[in-house]
Backbone bond lengths (Angstrom), bond angles and torsions (degrees), N, CA, C in turn:
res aa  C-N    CA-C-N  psi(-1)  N-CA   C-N-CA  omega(-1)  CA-C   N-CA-C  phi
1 X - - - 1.441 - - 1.523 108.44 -
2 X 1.477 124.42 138.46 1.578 128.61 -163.99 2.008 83.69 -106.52
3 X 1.408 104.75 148.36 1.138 107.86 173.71 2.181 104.64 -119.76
4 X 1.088 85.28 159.27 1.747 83.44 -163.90 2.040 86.65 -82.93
5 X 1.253 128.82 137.24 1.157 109.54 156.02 1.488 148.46 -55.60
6 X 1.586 113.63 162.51 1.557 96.23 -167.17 1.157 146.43 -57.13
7 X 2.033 86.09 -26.44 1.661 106.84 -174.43 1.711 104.50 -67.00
8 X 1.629 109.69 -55.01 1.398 101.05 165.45 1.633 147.98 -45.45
9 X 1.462 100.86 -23.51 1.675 122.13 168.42 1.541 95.87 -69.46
10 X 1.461 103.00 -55.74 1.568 88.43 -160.81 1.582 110.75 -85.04
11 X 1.413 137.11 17.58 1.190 141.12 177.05 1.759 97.36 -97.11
12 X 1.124 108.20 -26.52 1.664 108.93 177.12 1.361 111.65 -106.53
13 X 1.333 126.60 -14.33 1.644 119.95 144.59 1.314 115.97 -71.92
14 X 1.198 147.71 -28.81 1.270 138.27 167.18 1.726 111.40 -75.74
15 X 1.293 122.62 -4.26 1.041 112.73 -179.16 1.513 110.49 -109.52
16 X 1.366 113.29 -17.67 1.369 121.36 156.93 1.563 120.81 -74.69
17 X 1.026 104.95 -16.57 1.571 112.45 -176.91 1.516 116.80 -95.73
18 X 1.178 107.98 -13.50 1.813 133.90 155.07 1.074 109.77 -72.97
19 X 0.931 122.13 -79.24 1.954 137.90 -179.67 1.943 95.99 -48.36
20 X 0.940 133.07 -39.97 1.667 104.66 154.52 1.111 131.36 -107.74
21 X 1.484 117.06 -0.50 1.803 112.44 152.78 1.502 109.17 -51.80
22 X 1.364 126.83 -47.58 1.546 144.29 -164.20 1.594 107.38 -70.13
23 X 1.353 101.37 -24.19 1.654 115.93 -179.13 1.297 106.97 -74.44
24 X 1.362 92.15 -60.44 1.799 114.95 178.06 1.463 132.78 -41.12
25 X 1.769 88.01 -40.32 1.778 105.38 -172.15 1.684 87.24 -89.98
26 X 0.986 142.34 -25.45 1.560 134.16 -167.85 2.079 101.30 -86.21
27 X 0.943 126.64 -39.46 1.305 149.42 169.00 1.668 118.24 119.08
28 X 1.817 107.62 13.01 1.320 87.70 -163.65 1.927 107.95 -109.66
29 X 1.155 88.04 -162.15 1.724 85.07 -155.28 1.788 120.02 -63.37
30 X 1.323 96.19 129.43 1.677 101.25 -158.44 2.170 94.16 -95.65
31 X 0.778 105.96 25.45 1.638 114.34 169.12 1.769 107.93 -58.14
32 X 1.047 118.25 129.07 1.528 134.47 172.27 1.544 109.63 -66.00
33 X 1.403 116.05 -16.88 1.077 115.37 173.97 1.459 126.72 -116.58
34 X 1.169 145.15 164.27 1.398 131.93 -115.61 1.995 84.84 -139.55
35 X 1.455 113.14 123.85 1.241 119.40 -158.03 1.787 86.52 -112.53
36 X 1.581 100.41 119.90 1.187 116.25 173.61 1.782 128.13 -118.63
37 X 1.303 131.57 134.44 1.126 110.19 -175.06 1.796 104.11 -138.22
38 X 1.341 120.38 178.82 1.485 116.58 -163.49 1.553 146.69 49.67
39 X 0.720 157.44 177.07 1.348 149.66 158.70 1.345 104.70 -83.93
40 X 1.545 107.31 173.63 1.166 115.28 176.94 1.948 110.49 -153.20
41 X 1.020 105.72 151.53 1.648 105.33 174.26 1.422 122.02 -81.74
42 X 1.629 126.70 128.57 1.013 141.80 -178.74 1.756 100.99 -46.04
43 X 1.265 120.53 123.87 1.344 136.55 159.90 2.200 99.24 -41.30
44 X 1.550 78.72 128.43 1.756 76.96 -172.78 1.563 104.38 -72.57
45 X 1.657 110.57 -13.52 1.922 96.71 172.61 1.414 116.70 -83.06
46 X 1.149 131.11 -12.18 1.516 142.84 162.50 1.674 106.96 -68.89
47 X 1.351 115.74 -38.33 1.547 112.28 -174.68 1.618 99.80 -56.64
48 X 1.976 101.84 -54.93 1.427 109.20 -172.74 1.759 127.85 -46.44
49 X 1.822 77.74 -24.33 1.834 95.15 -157.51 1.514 87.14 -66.39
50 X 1.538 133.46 -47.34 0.968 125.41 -127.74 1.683 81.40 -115.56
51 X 1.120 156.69 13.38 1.397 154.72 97.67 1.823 99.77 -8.27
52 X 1.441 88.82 -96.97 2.033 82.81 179.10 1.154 124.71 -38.11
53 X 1.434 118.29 -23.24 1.489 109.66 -170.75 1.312 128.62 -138.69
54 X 1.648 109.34 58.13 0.969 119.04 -150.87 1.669 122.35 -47.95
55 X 1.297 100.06 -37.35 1.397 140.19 -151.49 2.260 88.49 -61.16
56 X 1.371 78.51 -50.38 1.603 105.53 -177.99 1.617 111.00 -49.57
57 X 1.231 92.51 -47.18 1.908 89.72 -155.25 1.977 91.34 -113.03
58 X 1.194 114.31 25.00 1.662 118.53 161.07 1.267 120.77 -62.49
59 X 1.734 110.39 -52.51 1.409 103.00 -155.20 1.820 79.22 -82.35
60 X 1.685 77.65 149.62 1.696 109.58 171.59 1.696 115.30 -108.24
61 X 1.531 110.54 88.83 1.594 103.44 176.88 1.490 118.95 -76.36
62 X 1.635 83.43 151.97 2.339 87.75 164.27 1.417 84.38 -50.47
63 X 1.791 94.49 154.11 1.552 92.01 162.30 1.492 84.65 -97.79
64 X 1.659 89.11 -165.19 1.769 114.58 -179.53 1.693 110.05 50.91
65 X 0.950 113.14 32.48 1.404 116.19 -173.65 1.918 101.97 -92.39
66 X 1.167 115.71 100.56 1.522 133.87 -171.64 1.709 116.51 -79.57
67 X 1.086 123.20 88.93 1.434 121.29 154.89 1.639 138.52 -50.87
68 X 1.406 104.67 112.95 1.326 120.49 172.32 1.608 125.24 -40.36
69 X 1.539 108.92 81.63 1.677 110.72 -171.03 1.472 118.54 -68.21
70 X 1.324 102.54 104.51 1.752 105.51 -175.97 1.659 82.56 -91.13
71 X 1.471 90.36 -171.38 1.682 122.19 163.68 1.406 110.52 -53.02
72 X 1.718 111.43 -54.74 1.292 115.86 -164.43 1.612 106.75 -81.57
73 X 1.427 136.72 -29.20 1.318 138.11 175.45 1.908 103.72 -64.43
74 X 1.172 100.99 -38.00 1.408 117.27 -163.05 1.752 98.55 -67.04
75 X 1.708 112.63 -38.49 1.303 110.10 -166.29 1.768 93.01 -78.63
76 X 1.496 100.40 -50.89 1.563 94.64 179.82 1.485 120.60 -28.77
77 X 1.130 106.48 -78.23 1.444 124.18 -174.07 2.010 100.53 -29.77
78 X 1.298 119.34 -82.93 1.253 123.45 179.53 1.199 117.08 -29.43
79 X 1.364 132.41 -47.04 1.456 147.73 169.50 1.444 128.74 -66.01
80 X 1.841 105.60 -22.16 1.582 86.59 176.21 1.801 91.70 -116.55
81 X 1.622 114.41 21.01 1.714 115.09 160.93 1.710 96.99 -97.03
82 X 1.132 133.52 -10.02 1.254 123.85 -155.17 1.783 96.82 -114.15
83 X 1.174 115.80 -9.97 1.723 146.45 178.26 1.403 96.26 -79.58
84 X 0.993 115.72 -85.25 1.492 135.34 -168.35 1.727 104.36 -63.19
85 X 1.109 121.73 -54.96 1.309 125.39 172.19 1.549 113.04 -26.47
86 X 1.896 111.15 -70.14 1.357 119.25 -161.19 1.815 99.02 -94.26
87 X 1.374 119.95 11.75 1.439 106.48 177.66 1.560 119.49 -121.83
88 X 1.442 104.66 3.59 1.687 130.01 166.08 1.469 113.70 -99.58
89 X 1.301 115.06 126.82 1.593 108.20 -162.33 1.665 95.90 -120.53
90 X 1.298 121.97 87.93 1.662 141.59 151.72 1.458 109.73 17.21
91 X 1.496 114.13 67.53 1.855 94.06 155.96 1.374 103.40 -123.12
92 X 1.090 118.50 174.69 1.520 148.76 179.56 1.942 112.86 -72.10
93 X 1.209 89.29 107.90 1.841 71.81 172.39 1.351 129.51 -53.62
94 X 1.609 114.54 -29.92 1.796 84.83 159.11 1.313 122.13 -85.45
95 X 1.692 121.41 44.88 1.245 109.95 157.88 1.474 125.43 -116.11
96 X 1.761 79.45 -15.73 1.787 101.94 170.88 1.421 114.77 -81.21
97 X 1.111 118.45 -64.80 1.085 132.18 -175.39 1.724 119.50 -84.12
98 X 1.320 138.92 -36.59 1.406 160.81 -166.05 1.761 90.72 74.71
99 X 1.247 124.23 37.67 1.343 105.40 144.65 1.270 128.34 -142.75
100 X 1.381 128.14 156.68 1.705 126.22 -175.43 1.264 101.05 -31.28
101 X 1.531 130.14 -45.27 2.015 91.32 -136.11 2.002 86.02 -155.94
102 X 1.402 113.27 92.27 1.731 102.03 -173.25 1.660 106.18 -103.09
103 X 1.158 130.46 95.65 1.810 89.18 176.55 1.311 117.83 -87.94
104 X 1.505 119.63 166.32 1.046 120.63 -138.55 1.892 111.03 -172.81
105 X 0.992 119.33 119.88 1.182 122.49 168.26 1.983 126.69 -62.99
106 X 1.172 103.29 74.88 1.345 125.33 -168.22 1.512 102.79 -16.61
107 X 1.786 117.92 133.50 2.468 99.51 154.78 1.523 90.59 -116.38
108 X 1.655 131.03 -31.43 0.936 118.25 -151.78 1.318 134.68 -129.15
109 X 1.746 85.48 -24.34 1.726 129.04 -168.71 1.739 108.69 -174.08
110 X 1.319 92.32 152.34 1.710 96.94 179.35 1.670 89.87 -176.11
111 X 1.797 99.66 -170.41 1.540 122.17 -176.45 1.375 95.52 -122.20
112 X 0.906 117.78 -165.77 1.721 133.14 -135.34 1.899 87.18 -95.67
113 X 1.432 128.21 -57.59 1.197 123.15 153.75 1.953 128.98 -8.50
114 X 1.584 76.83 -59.07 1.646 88.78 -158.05 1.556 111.09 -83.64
115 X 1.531 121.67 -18.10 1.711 135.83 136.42 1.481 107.04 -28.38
116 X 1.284 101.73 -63.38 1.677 111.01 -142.62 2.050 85.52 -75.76
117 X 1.420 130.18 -49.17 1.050 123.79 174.62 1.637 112.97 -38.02
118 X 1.293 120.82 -68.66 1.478 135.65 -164.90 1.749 101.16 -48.41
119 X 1.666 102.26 -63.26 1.388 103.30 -177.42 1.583 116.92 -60.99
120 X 1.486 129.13 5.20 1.246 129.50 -166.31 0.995 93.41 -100.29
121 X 1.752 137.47 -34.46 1.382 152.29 -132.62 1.159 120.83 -120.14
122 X 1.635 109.82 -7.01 1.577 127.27 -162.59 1.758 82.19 -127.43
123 X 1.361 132.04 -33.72 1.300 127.84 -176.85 1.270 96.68 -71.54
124 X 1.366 128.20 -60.89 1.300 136.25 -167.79 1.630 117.34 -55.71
125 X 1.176 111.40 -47.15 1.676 133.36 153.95 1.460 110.98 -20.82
126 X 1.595 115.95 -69.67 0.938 157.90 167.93 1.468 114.26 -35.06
127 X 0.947 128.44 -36.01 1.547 150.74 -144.80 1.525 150.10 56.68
128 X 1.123 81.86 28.07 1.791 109.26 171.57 1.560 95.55 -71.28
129 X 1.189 106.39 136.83 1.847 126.71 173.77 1.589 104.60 -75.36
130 X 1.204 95.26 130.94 1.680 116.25 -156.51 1.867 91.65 -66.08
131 X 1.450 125.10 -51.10 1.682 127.50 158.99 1.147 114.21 -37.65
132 X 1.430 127.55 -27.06 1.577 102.08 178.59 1.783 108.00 -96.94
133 X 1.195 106.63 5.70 1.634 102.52 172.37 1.906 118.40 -112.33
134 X 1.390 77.00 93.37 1.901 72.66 171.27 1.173 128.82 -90.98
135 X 1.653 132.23 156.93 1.229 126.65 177.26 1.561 95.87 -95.36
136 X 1.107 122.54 124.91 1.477 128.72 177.18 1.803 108.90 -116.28
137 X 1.500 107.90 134.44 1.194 113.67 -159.80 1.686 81.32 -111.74
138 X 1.228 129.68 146.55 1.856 137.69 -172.27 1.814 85.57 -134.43
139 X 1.154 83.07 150.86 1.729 103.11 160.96 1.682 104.44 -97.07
140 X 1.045 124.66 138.42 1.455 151.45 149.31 1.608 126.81 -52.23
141 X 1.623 133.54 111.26 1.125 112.65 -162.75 1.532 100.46 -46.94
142 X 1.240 131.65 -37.21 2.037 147.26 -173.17 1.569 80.99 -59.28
143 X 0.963 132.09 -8.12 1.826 102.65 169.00 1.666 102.14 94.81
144 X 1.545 113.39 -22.02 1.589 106.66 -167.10 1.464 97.70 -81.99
145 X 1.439 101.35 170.95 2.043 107.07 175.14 1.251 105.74 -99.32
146 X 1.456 118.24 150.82 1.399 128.17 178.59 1.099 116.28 -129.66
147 X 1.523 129.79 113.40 1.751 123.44 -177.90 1.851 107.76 -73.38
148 X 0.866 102.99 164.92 1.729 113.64 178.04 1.541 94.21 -171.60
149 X 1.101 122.81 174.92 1.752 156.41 -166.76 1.652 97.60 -127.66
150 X 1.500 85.73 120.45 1.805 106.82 168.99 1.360 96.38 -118.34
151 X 1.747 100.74 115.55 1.805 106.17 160.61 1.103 107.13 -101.93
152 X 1.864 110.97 134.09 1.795 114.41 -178.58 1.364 70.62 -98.46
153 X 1.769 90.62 134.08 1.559 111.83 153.16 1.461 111.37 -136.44
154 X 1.321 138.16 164.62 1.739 140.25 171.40 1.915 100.67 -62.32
155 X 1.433 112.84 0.15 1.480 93.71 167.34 1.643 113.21 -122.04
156 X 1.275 108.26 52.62 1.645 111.07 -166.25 1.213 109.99 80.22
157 X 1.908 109.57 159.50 1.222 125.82 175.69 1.651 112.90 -74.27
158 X 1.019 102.23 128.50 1.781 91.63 -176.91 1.938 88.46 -132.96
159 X 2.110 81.71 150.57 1.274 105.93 -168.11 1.540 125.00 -108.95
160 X 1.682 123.29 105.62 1.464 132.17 176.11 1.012 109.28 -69.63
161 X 1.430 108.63 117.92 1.861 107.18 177.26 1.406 95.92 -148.45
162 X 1.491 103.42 174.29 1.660 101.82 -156.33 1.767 93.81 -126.57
């Protein structure tokens, strides 16, 4: 079993321990898990993505389906965001592509989307249950959208972002 080091544990315990002091001092709900309500419409570059790939976007998971965070899931996880993180190099789809919005299974470079695809696909690979990995699209205080990866696990929702 690989253990993540301390400095890194404790750079993400202090940053979890911010993120609900900040909850705390504002009054709103300091829950580990991530309170969702309504539906929402499929991002039209995910519709496209999953045009090309059909194969990809078939299986239909339970959602909310929560993974048991051991040591060893726990090291995984950090290691294939910390993989993908420093081996995808940040451009803009209209710089890759000349258009707003491509998704795309990252080799070299991608946008915040095309992270969150790879790391969904290498977890899932892996054997992480395709329900406990969501692609979550956030609004930006700038108003723009930002994809990231929500893993439901039994120790709170925790957030892959690049």
């Amino acid at each position: 079993m690989r253990f993540v080091p301390v400095k890194t544990l404790s750079v993400l315990a202090a940053l979890l321990i911010g993120a609900c002091s900040s909850a705390a001092a504002n009054g709103t709900n300091t829950s580990p898990f991530m309170a969702t309500t309504g539906r929402t419409a499929q991002p039209i570059g995910h519709h496209e993505f999953c045009i090309r790939n059909t194969a990809e976007c078939a299986t239909h998971a339970r959602s909310n389906k929560r993974v048991q965070l051991t040591a060893e899931l726990w090291n995984m996880l950090v290691e294939i965001n910390s993989s993908v993180n420093s081996s995808i190099r940040p451009v803009t789809d209209q710089d890759l592509f000349g258009k707003p919005e491509v998704w795309v299974y990252p080799t070299e470079s991608g946008d915040c989307e095309d992270y969150v695809l790879l790391k969904r696909k290498i977890l899932a690979d892996s054997g992480w249950p395709i329900g406990a990995l969501l692609i979550t699209v956030v609004r930006q205080q700038s108003g723009d959208g930002h994809a990231v990866l929500t893993v439901l696990t039994d120790r709170g929702d925790l957030i892959l972002d690049n």
